[in-house]
C-alpha positions as CSV (number, residue, x, y, z in Angstrom):
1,X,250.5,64.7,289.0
2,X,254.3,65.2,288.0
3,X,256.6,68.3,288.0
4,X,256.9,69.3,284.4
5,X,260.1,71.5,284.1
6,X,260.2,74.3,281.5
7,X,262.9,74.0,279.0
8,X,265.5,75.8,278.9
9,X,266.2,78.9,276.8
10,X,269.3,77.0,275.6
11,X,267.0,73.8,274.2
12,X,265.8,73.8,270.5
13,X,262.0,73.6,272.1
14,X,262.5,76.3,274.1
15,X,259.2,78.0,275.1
16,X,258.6,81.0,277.5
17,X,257.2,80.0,281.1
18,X,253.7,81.7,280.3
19,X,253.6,80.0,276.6
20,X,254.7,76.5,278.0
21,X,252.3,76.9,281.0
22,X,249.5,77.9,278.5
23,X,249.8,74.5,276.6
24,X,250.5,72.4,279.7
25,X,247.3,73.7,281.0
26,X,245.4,73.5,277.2
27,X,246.3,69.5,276.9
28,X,245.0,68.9,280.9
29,X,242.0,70.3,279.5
30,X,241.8,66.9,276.6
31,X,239.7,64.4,279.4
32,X,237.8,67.2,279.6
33,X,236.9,67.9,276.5
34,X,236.3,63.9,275.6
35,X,233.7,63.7,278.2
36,X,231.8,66.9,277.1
37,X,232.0,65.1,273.6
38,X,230.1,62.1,275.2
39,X,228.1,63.9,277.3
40,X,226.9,66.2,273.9
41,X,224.6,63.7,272.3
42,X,221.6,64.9,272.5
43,X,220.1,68.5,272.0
44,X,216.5,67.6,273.2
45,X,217.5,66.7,276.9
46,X,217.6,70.0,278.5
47,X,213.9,71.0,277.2
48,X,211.5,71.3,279.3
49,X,208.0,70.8,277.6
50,X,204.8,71.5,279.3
51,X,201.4,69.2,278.4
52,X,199.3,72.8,278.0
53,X,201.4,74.9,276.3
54,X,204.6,74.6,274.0
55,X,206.7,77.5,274.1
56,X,209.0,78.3,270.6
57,X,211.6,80.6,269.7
58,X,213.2,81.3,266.5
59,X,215.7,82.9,267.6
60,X,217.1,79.7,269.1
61,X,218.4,76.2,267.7
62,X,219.1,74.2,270.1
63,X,220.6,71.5,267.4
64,X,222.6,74.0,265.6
65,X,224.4,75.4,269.0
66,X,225.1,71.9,269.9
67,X,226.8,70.9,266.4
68,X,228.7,74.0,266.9
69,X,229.7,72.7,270.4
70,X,230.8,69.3,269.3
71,X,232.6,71.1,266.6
72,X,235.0,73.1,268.5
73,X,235.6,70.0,271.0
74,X,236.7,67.8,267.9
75,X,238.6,70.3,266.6
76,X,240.1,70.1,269.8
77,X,240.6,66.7,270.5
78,X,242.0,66.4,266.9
79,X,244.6,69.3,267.4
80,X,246.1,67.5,270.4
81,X,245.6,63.9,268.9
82,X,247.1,65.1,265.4
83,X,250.4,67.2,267.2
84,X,251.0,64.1,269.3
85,X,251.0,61.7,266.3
86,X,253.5,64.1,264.6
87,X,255.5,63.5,267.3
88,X,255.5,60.4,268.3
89,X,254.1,58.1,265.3
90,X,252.1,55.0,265.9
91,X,253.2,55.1,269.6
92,X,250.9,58.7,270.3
93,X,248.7,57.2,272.9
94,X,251.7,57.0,275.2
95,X,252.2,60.8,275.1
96,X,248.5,61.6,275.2
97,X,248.4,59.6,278.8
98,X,251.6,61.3,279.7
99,X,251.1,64.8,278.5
100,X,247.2,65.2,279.2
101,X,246.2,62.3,281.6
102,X,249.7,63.5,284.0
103,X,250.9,60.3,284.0
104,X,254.4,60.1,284.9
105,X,256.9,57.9,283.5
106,X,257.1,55.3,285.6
107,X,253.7,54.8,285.1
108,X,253.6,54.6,281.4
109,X,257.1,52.0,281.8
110,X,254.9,49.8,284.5
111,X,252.1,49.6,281.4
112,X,254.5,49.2,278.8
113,X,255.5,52.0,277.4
114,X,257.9,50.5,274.8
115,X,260.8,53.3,275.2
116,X,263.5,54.5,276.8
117,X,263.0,57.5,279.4
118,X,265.2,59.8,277.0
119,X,263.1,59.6,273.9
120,X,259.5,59.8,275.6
121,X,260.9,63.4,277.3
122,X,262.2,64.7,274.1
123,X,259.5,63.5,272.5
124,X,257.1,65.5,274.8
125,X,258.9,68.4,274.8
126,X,258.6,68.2,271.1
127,X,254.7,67.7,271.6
128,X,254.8,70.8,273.5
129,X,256.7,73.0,271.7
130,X,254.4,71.9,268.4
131,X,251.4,72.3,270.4
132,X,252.0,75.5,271.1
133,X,252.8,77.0,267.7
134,X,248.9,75.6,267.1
135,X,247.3,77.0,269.5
């Protein structure tokens, strides 16, 4: 995992160290929320039913409380997906690895990252500063 340096109250994307370390920590959060989305197929798995009796409540829907699950995930997802292709254009998917996988750099240049060091950081301190007027 990289150092990610706040910017400084002299940059244009300035954000306070709590604010900036409140979105850092929301995008680490993105793999996260894609595997819950996977994982949140089915509402019938975690019922247990017994051959004698069934047992109802209708105070509970276990379908509705999942759609409201996958909801807020997508809206999720889409928030970060959305701020980083304001940002970066068809070239997003480079700053989603970066910003919420932690991958540094170098790593993104060794799988072709296809620019320069200067315009990936300003564009993720762009991401971040956009991100966090969103959240």
């Amino acid at each position: 995992m990289t150092t990610i340096r706040a910017p400084q109250p002299t940059s244009k994307y300035y954000l306070p160290k709590e604010v900036f370390l409140t979105t850092i920590h929301y995008c680490r959060q993105y793999p996260l929320w894609i595997d819950e989305l996977e994982a949140l197929t089915d509402s019938n798995k975690g019922i247990a039913y017994d051959k004698d009796k069934v047992q109802s409540s209708s105070d509970y829907d276990s379908t509705s409380e999942l759609a409201m699950k996958r909801l807020a995930m997508s809206v999720k997802i889409d928030l970060v997906r959305s701020m980083a292709k304001l940002v970066a254009g068809h070239q997003y998917r480079w700053l989603i690895q970066g910003c919420c996988y932690g991958k540094p750099y170098f790593v993104l240049k060794q799988d072709g990252i296809p620019c320069g060091k200067n315009l990936y950081y300003s564009w993720r301190r762009r991401f971040y500063y956009e991100l966090s007027q969103r959240i």
